[in-house]
C-alpha positions in Angstrom: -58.3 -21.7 -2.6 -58.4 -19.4 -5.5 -60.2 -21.4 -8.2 -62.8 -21.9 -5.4 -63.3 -18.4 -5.1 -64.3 -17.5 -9.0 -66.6 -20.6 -8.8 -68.7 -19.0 -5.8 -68.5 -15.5 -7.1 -69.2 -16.6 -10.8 -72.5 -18.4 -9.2 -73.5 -15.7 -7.9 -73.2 -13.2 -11.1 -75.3 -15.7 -12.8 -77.7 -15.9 -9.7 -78.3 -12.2 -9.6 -78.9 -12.1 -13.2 -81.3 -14.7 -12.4 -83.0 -12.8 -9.9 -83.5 -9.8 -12.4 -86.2 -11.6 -14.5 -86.7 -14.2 -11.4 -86.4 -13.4 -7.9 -88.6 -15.8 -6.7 -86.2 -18.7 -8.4 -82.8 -16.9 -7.5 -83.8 -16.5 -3.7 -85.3 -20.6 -3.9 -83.5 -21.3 -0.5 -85.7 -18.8 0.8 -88.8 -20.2 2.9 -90.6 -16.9 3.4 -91.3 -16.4 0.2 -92.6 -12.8 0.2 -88.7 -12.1 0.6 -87.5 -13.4 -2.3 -87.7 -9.8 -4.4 -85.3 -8.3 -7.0 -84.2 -5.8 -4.5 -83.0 -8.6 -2.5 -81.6 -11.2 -4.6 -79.6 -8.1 -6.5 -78.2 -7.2 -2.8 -77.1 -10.9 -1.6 -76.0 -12.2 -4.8 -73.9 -8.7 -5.8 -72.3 -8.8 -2.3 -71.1 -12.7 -2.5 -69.7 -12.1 -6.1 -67.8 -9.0 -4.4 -66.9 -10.5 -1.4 -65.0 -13.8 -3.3 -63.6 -12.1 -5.9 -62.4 -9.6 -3.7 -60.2 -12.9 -1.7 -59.1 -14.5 -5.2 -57.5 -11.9 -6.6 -55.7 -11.3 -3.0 -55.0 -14.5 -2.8 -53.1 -14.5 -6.1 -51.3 -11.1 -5.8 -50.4 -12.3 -2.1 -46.2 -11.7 -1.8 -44.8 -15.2 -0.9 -41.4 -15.4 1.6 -38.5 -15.2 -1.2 -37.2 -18.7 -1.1 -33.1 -19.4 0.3 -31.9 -22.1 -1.9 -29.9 -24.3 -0.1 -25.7 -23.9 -0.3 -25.0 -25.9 -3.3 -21.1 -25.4 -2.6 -20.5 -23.2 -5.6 -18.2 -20.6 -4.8 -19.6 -17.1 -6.1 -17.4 -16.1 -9.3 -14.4 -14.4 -8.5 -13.8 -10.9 -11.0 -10.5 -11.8 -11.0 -10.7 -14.9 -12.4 -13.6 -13.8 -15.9 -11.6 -14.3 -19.1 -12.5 -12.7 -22.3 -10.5 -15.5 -24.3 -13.1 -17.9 -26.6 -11.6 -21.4 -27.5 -12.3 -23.4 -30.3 -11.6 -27.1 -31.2 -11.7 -28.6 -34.7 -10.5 -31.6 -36.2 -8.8 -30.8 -39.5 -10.1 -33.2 -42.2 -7.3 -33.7 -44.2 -4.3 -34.7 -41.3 -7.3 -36.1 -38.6 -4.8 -33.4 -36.0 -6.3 -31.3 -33.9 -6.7 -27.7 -34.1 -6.9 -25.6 -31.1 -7.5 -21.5 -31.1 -8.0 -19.1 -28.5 -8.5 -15.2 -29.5 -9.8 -12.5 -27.8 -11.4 -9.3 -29.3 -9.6 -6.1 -28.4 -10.9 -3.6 -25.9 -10.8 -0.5 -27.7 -12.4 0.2 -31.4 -10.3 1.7 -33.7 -12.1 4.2 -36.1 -11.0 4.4 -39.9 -12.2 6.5 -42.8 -14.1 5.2 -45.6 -14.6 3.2 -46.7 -13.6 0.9 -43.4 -15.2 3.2 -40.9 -17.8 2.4 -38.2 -15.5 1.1 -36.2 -13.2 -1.7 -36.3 -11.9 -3.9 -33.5 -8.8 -6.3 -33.4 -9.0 -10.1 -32.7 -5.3 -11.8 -31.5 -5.2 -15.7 -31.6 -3.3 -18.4 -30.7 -4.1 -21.8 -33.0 -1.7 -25.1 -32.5 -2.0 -28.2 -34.5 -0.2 -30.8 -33.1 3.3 -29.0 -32.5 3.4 -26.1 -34.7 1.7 -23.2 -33.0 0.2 -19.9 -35.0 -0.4 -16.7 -33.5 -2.2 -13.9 -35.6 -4.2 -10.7 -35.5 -7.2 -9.3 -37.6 -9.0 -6.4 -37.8 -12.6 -6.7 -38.5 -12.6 -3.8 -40.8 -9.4 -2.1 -42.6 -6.1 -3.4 -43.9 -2.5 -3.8 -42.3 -0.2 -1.9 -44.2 3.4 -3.5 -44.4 6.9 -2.2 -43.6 8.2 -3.3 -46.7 7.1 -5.8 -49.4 7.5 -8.8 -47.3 6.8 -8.0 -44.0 5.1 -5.5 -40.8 6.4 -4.5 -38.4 4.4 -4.3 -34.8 5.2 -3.2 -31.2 4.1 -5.1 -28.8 3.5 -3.7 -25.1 2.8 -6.3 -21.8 1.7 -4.0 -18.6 4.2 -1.5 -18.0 7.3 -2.8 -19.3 8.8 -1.6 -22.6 7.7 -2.2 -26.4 9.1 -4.6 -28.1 9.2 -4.9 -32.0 7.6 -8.1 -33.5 7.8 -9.5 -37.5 4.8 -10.6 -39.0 3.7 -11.4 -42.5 0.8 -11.9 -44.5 -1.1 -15.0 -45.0 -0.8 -17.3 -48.0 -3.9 -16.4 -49.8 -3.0 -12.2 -49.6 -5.9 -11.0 -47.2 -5.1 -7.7 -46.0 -7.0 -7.8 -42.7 -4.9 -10.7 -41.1 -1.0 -10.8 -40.6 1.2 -13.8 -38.5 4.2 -13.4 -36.3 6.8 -15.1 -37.2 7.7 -15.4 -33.3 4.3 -16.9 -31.8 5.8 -18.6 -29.1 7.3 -15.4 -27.4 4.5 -13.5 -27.7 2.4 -16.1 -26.5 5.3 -16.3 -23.1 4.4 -12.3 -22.7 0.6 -12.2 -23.1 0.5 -15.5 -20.8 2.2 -13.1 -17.9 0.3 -9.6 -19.3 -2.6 -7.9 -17.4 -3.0 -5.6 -20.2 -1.2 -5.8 -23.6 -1.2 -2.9 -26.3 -0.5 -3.5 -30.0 0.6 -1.2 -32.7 0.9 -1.0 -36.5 0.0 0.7 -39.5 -3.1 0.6 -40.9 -4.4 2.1 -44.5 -4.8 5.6 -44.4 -4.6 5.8 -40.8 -1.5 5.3 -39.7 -0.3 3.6 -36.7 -2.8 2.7 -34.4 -3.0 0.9 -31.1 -5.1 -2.0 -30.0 -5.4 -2.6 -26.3 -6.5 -6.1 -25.2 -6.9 -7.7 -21.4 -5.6 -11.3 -21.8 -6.0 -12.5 -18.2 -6.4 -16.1 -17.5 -5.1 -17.4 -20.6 -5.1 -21.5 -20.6 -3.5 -22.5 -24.1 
């Protein structure tokens, strides 16, 4: 009905300008012809254009009933049941395995002077290919400073219960942000059963300093 509308009331727009140079042609369904005057033709044809404008611009900003989709059997999402783990899957070129990673970013920022400061936050993964399982943690920003030449030393914390101390060591290629436990299978046990785990080591001129993740729902 709209588009019907604007036709009529652009008609009569052109119409009443019509009628301003030629009444007598704008008012031509007119049989009394000593009727058809500008005074006229100005009042009919500017009360049509108001009139169906007026009803197609209602008719367009008229509210419609919100439509209730139809039960599609999808069960609403349960809070209990949102994961913040990502997973990956890669083929490695070399031994045609499969590599498999889940991490999760931690839930608290850790703040470091310069020149590693505006904030840096840890990332814990797990990574299997074929039977030999990895577990490792980063920090987007700073560097893990070892207990002794080899190795670091970090406490790990699973809900409530008490800290337990973890060996990791650095990778093969030196990086300071990244360090690997040499016990990934335990501590993948403990953050499988963890509501909330806490993580804590030394970092470069900061000292030690905890990371807190929430590793619910963790399929690995």
């Amino acid at each position: 009905m709209t588009p019907l509308f604007v036709i009529i009331g652009l008609c009569c727009l052109a119409l009443m300008l019509v009628g301003l140079i030629s009444p007598k042609a704008s008012l031509f369904w007119l049989t009394d012809i000593s009727k058809r005057t500008r005074l006229i033709s100005f009042v009919v044809y500017s009360f049509g254009f108001a009139v169906s404008m007026t009803i197609a611009v209602s008719n367009d900003t008229t509210i419609k009933p919100e439509t209730i989709p139809a039960d599609t059997g999808v069960e609403l999402t349960d809070v209990n049941k949102i994961s913040r783990w990502e997973y990956s899957e890669q083929i490695d070129e070399m031994s045609n395995a499969l590599i498999k990673t889940a991490s999760i970013p931690s839930d608290n920022v850790l703040q470091f002077d310069f020149p590693y400061n505006g904030g840096s936050r840890g990332i814990l993964t797990f990574r299997k290919k074929g039977n030999k399982l990895d577990a490792y943690l980063r920090i987007s920003h700073g560097q893990f400073v070892p207990t002794d030449m080899l190795s670091y030393q970090v406490a790990i914390k699973c809900d409530e219960g008490q800290a337990q101390t973890y060996t990791f060591v650095g990778s093969n290629d030196g990086s300071p942000d990244i360090i690997f436990a040499q016990s990934p299978e335990a501590i993948l046990k403990k953050i499988k059963a963890a509501s909330t785990v806490k993580i804590q080591t030394t970092y470069y001129n900061a000292g030690l300093q905890i990371l807190q993740f929430s590793p619910q729902n963790l399929t690995f």
